[in-house]
Backbone as CSV, one residue per row, in Angstrom:
resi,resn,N_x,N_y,N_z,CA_x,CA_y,CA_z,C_x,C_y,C_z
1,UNK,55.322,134.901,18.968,55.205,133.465,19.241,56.552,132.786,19.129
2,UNK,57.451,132.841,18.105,58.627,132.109,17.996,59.244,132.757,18.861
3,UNK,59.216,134.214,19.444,60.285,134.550,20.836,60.302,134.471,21.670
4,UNK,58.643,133.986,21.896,58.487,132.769,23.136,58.967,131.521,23.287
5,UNK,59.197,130.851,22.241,59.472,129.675,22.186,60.779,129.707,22.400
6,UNK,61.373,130.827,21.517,63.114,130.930,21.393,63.978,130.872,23.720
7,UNK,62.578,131.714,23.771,63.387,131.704,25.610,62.859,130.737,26.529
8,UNK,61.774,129.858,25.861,61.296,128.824,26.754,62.794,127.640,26.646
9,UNK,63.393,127.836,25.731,64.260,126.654,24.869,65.636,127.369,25.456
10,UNK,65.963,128.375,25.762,66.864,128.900,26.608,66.919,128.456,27.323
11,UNK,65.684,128.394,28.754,66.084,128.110,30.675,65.851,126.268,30.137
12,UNK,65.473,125.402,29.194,65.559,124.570,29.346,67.106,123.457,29.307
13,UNK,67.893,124.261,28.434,68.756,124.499,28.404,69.956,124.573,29.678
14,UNK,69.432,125.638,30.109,69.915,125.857,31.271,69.760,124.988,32.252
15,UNK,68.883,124.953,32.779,68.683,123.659,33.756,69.532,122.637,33.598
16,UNK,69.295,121.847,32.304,69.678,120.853,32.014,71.546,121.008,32.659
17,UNK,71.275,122.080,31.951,73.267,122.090,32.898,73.635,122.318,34.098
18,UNK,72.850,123.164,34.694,72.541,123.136,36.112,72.583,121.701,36.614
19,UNK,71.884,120.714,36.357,71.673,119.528,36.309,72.767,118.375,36.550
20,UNK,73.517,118.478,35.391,75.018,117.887,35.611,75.624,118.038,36.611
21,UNK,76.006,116.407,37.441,76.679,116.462,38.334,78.310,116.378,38.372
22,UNK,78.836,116.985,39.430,80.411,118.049,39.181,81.231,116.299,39.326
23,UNK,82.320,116.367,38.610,83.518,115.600,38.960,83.694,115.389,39.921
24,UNK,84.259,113.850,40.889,84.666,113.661,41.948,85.707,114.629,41.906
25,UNK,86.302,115.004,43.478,87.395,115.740,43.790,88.693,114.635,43.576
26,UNK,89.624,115.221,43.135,90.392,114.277,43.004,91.290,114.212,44.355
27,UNK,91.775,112.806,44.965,92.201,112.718,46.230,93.724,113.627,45.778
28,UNK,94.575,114.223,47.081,96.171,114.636,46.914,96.848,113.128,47.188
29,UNK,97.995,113.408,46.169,98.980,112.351,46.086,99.720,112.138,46.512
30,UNK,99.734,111.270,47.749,100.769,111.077,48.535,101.999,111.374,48.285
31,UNK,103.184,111.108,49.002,104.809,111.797,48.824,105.498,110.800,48.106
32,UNK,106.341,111.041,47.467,106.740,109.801,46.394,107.707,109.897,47.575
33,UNK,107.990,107.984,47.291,108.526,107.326,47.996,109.769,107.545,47.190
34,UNK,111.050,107.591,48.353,112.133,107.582,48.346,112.730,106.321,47.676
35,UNK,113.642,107.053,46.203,113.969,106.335,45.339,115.074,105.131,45.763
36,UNK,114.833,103.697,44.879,115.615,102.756,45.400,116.947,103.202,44.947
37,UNK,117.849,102.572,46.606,118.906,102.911,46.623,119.500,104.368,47.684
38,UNK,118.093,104.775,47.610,118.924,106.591,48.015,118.962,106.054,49.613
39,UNK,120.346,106.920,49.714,120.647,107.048,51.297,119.535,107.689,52.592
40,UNK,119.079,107.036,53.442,118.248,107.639,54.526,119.135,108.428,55.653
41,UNK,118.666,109.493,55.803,119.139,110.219,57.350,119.580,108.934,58.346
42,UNK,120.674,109.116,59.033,120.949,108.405,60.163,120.218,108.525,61.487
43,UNK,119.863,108.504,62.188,119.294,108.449,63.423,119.812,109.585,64.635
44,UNK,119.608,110.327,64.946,120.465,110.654,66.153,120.794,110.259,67.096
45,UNK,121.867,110.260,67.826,123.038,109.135,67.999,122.311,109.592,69.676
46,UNK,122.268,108.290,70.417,121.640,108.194,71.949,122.430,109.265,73.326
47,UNK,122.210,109.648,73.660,122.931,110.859,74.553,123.353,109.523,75.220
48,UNK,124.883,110.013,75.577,125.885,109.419,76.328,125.859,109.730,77.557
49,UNK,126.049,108.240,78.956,125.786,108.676,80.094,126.654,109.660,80.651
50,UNK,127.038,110.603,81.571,127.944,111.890,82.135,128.550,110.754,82.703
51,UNK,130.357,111.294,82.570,131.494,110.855,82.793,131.623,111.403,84.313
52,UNK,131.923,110.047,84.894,132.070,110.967,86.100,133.616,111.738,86.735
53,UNK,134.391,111.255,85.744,135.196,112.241,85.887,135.086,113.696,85.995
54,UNK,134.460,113.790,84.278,134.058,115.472,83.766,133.273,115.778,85.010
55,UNK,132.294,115.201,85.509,131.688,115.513,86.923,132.322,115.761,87.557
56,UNK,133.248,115.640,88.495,134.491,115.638,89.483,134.594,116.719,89.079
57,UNK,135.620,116.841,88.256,135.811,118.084,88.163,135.245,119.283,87.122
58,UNK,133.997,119.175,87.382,133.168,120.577,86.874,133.184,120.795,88.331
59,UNK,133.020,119.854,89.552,132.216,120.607,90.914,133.308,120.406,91.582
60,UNK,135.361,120.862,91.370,135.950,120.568,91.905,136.128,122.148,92.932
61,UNK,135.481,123.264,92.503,135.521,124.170,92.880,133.813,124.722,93.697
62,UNK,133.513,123.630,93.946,132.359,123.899,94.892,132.203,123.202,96.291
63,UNK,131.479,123.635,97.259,130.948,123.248,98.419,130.681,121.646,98.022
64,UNK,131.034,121.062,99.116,131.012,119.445,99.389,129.030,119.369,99.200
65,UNK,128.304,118.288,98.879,127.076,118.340,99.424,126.498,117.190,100.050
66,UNK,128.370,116.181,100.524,128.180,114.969,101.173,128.054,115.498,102.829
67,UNK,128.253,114.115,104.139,128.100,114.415,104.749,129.124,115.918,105.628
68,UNK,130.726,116.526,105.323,131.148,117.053,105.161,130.845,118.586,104.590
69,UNK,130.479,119.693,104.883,129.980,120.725,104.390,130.408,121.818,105.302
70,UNK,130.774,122.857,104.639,131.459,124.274,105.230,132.578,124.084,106.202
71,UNK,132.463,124.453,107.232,133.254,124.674,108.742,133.266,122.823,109.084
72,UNK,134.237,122.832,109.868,134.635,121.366,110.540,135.412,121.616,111.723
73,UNK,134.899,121.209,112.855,135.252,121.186,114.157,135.735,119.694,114.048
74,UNK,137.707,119.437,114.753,137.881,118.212,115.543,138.760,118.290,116.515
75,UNK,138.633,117.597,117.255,139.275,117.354,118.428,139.912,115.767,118.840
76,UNK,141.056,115.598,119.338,141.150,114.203,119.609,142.440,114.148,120.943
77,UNK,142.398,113.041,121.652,143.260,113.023,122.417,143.608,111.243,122.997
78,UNK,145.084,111.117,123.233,145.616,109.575,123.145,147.266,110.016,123.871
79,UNK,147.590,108.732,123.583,149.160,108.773,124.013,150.134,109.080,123.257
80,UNK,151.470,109.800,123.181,152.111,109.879,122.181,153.717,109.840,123.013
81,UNK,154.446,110.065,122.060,155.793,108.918,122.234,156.982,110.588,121.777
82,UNK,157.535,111.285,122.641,158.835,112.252,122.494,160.406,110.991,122.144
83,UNK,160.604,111.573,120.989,162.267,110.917,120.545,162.639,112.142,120.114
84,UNK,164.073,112.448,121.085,164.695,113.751,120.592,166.613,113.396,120.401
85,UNK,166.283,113.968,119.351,168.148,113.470,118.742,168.735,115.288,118.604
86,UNK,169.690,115.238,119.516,170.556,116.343,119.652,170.116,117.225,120.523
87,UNK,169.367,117.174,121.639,168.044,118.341,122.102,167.877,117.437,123.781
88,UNK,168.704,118.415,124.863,168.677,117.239,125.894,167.436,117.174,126.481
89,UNK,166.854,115.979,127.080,165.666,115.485,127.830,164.400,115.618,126.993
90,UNK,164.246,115.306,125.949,163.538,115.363,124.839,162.930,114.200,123.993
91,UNK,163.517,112.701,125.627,162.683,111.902,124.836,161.591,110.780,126.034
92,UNK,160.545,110.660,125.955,159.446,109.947,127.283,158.337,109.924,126.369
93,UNK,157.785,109.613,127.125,156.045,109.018,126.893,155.294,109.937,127.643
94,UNK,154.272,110.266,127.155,153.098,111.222,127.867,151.967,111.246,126.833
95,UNK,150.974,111.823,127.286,149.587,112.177,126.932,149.659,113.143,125.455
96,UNK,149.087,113.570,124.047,148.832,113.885,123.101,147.185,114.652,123.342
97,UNK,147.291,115.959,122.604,145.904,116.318,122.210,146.099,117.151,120.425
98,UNK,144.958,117.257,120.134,145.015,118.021,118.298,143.450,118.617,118.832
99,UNK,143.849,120.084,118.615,142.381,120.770,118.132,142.494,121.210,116.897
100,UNK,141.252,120.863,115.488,141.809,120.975,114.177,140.232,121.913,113.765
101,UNK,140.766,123.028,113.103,139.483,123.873,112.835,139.360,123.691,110.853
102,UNK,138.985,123.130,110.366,138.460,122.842,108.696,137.671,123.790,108.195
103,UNK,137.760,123.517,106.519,137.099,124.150,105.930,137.010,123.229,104.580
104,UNK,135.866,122.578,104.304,135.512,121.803,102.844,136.251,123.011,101.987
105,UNK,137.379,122.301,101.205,137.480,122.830,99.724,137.094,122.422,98.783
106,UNK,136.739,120.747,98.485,136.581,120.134,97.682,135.759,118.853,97.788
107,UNK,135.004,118.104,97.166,134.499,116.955,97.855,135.438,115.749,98.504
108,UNK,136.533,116.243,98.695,137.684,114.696,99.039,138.895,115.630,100.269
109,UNK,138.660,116.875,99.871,139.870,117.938,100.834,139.380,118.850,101.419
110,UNK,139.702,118.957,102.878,139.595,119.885,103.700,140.733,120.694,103.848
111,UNK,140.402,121.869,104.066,142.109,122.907,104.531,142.177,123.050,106.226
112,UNK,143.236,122.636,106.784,143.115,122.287,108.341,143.900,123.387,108.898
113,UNK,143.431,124.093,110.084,144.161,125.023,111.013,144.260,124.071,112.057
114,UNK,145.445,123.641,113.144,145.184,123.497,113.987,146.529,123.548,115.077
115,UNK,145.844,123.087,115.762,146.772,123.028,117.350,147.272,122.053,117.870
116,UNK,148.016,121.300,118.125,148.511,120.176,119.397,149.711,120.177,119.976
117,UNK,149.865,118.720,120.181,151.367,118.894,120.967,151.157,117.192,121.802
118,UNK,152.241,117.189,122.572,152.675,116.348,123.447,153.006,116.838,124.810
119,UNK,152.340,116.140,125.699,152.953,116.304,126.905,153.592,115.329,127.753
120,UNK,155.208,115.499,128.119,155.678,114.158,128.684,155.787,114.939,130.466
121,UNK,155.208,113.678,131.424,155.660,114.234,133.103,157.152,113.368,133.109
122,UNK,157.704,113.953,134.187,159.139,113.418,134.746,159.880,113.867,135.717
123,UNK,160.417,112.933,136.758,160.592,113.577,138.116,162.100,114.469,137.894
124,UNK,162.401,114.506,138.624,164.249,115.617,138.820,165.386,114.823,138.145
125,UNK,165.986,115.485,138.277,166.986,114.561,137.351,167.833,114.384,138.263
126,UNK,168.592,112.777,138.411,169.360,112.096,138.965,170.367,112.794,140.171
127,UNK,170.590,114.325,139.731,171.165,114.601,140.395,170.738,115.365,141.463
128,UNK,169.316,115.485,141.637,168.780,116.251,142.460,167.472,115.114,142.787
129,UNK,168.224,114.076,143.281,166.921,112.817,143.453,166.202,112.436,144.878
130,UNK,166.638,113.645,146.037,165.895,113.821,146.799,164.646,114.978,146.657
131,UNK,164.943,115.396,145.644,163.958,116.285,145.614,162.920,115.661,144.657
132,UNK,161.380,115.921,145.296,160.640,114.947,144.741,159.384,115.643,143.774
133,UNK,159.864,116.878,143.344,158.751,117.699,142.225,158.631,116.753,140.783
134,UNK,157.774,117.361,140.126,157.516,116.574,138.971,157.266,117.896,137.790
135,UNK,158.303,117.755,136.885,158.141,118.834,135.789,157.712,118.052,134.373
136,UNK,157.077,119.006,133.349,156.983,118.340,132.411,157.531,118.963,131.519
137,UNK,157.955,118.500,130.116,158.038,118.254,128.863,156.882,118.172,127.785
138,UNK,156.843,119.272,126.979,156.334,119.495,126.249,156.793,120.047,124.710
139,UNK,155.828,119.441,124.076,156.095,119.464,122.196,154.479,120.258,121.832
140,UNK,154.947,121.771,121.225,153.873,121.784,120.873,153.473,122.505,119.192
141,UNK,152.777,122.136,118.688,152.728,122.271,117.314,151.342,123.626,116.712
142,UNK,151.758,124.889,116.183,151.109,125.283,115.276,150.553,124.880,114.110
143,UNK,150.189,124.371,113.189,150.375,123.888,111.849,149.107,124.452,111.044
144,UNK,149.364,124.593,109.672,148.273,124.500,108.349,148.346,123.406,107.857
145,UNK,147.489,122.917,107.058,148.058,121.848,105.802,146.764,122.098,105.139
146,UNK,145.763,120.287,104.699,145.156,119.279,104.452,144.843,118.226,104.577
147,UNK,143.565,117.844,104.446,143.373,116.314,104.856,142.292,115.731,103.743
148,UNK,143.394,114.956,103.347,142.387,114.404,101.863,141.560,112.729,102.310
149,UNK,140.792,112.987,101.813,139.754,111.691,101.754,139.919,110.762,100.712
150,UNK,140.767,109.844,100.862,141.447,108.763,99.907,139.509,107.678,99.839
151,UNK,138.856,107.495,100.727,137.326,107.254,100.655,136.434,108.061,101.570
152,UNK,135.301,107.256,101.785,134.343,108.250,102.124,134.745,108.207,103.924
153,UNK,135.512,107.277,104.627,135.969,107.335,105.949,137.620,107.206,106.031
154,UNK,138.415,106.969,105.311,139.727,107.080,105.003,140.015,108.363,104.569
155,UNK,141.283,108.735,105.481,141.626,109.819,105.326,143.315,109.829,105.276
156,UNK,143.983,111.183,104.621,145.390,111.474,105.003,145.625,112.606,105.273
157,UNK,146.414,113.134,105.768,146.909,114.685,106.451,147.917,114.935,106.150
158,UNK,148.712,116.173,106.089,149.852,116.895,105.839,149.795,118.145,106.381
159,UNK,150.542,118.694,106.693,150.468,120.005,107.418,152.142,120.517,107.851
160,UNK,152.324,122.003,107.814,153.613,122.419,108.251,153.364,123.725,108.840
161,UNK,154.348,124.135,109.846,154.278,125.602,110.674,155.122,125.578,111.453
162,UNK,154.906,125.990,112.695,155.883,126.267,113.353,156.047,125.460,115.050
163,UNK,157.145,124.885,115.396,157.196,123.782,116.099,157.716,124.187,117.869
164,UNK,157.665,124.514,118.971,157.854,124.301,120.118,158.175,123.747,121.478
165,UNK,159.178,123.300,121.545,159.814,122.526,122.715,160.235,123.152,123.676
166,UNK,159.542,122.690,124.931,160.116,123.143,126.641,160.543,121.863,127.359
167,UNK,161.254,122.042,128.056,161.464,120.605,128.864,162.305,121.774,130.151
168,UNK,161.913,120.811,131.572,161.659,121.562,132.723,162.800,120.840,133.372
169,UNK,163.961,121.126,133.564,164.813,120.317,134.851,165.365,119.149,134.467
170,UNK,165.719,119.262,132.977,166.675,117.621,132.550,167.861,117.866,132.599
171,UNK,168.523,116.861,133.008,170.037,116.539,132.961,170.511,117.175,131.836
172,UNK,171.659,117.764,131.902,172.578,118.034,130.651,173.465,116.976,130.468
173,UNK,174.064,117.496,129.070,174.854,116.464,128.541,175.901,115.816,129.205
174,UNK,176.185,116.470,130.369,177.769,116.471,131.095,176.826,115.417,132.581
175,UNK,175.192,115.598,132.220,174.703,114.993,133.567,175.614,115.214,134.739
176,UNK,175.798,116.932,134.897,176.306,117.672,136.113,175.158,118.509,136.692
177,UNK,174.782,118.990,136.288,173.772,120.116,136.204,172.189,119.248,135.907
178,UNK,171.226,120.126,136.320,169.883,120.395,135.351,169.446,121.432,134.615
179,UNK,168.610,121.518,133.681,169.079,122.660,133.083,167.111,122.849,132.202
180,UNK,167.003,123.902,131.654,165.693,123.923,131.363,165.978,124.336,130.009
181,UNK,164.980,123.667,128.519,165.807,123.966,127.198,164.288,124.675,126.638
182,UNK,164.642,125.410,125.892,163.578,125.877,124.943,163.950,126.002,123.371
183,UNK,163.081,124.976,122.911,163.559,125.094,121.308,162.175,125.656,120.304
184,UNK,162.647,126.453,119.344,161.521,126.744,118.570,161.750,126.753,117.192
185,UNK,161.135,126.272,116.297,161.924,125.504,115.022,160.259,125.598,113.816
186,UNK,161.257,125.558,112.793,159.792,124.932,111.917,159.382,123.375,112.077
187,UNK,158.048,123.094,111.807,157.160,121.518,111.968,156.833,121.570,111.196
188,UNK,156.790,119.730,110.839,156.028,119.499,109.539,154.853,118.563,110.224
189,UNK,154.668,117.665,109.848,153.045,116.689,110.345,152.842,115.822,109.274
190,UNK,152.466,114.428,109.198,152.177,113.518,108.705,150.976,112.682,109.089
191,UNK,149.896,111.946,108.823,149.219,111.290,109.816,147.920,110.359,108.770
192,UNK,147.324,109.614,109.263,146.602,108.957,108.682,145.302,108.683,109.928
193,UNK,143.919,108.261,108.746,142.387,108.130,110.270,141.666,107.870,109.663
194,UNK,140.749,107.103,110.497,139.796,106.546,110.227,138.300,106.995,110.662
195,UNK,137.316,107.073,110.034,136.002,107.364,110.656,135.439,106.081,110.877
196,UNK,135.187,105.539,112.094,134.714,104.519,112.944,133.076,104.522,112.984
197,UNK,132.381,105.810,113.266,131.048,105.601,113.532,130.565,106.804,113.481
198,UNK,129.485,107.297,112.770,128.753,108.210,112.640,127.866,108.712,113.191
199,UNK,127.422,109.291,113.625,125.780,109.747,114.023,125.567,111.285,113.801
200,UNK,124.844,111.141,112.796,124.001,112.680,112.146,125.748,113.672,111.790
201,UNK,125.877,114.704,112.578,126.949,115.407,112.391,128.206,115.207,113.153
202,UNK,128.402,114.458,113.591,129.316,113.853,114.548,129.902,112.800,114.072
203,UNK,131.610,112.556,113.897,132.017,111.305,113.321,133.063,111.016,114.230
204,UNK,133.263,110.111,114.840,134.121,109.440,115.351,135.167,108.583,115.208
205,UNK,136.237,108.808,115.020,137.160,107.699,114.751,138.834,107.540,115.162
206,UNK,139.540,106.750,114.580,140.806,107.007,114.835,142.032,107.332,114.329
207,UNK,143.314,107.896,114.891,143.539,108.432,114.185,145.463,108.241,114.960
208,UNK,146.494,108.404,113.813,147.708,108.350,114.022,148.740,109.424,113.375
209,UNK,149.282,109.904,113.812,150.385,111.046,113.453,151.693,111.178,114.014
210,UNK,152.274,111.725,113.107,154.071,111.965,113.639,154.432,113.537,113.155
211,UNK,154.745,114.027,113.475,155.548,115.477,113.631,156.825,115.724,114.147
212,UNK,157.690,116.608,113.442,159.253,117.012,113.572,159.253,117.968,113.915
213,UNK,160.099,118.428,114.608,160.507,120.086,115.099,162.093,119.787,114.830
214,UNK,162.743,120.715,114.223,164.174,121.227,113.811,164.346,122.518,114.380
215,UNK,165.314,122.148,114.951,165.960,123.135,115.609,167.456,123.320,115.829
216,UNK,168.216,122.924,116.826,169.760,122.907,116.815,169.471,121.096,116.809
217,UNK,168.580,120.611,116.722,168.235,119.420,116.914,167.116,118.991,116.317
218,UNK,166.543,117.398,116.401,165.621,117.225,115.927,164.077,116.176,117.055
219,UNK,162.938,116.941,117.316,162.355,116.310,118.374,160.995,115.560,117.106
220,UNK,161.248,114.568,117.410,160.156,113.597,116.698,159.222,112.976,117.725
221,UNK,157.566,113.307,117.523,156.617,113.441,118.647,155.771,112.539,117.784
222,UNK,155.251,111.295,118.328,154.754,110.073,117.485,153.158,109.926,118.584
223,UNK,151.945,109.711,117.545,150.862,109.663,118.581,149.768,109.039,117.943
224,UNK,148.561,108.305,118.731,148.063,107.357,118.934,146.779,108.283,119.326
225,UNK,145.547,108.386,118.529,144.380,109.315,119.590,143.447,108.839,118.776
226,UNK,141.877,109.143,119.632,140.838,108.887,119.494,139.880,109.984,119.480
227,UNK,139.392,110.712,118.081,139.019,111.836,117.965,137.393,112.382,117.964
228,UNK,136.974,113.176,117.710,135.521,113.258,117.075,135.688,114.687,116.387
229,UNK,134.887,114.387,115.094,134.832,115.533,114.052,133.258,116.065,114.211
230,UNK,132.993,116.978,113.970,131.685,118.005,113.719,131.688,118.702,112.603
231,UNK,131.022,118.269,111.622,130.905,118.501,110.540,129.407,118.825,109.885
């Protein structure tokens, strides 16, 4: 009888603790706030816009991707002006042409191959003035250079190679005789142009140049033309 009682008084026991309800959970404690006074991280500093210099020239060694790109076809033709000092019959007026074959090096410079010259007409010389043929005079120019793009239609040129003079039946110095001269010399080239008008790959504009030939003399060939580029 009492060891009944002894285990009835046990599970009552028990229960009772079973019973008891558990402690709230205790919440986590936020981050302690940063003590007064202490220094905060600075911010990271706003990305700076690209210089367009450093631009320039990171892409000074690449393909143009303005209107200008790879190969460049030009052509132009006008009047131009023969002045020749020391070099007989070497100086008139006649017709000018330039065939110029390019290549974009840079977004502002092209490297130029090209061709021209001057052509002056002129009848016999004084001393043979019944005779009524017509010979010409000619300046004609090999050259390499460049042509830099000071803007996006402003341009300048430079170029040097090798220079060519014929002249057909001019008076000599003694204006006794006629006489036929051939000079062949190094050329240099100077010139300045404009792009006038565009359409798609085709630019049009104008354009002025002077070139020297040295030789036992000096023939200075001055010209005036109206070109078109293919680009």
């Amino acid at each position: 009888m009492i060891g009944r009682l002894a285990v009835i008084g046990g599970l009552a026991v028990t229960g009772v603790a079973h019973a008891e309800p558990k402690p709230p959970a205790t919440p986590s404690a936020s981050p302690p706030s940063a003590a007064p006074g202490a220094t905060r991280a600075a911010p990271a500093p706003a990305a700076e816009a690209p210089d367009p210099a450093v631009e320039y020239a990171a892409a000074a060694n690449l393909e143009s991707t303005a209107n200008r790109q790879g190969f460049i076809l030009a052509g132009s033709v006008g009047g131009g002006l023969l002045v020749g000092l020391g070099i007989e019959g070497s100086t008139g007026r006649g017709a000018s042409f330039d065939v110029r074959l390019g290549h974009v090096a840079t977004p502002r410079t092209v490297i130029t191959f090209e061709f021209g010259g001057t052509i002056v007409l002129h009848g016999t010389a004084k001393l043979n003035a019944m005779d009524s043929a017509t010979y010409t005079n000619t300046n004609l120019n090999l050259l390499t250079g460049a042509q830099y793009y000071v803007t996006e239609s402003l341009w300048l040129r430079f170029a040097a190679g090798l220079g060519r003079y014929q002249a057909s039946h001019v008076e000599s110095k003694d204006k006794l005789v006629s006489i036929d001269v051939q000079q062949t010399g190094p050329a240099v080239l100077g010139g300045i142009g404009v792009e006038i008008a565009r359409f798609k790959w085709a630019a049009f504009g104008l354009e002025i140049g002077t070139s020297a030939m040295v030789r036992s003399g000096v023939v200075v060939a001055s010209d005036l033309r109206l070109g078109v580029a293919f680009d």
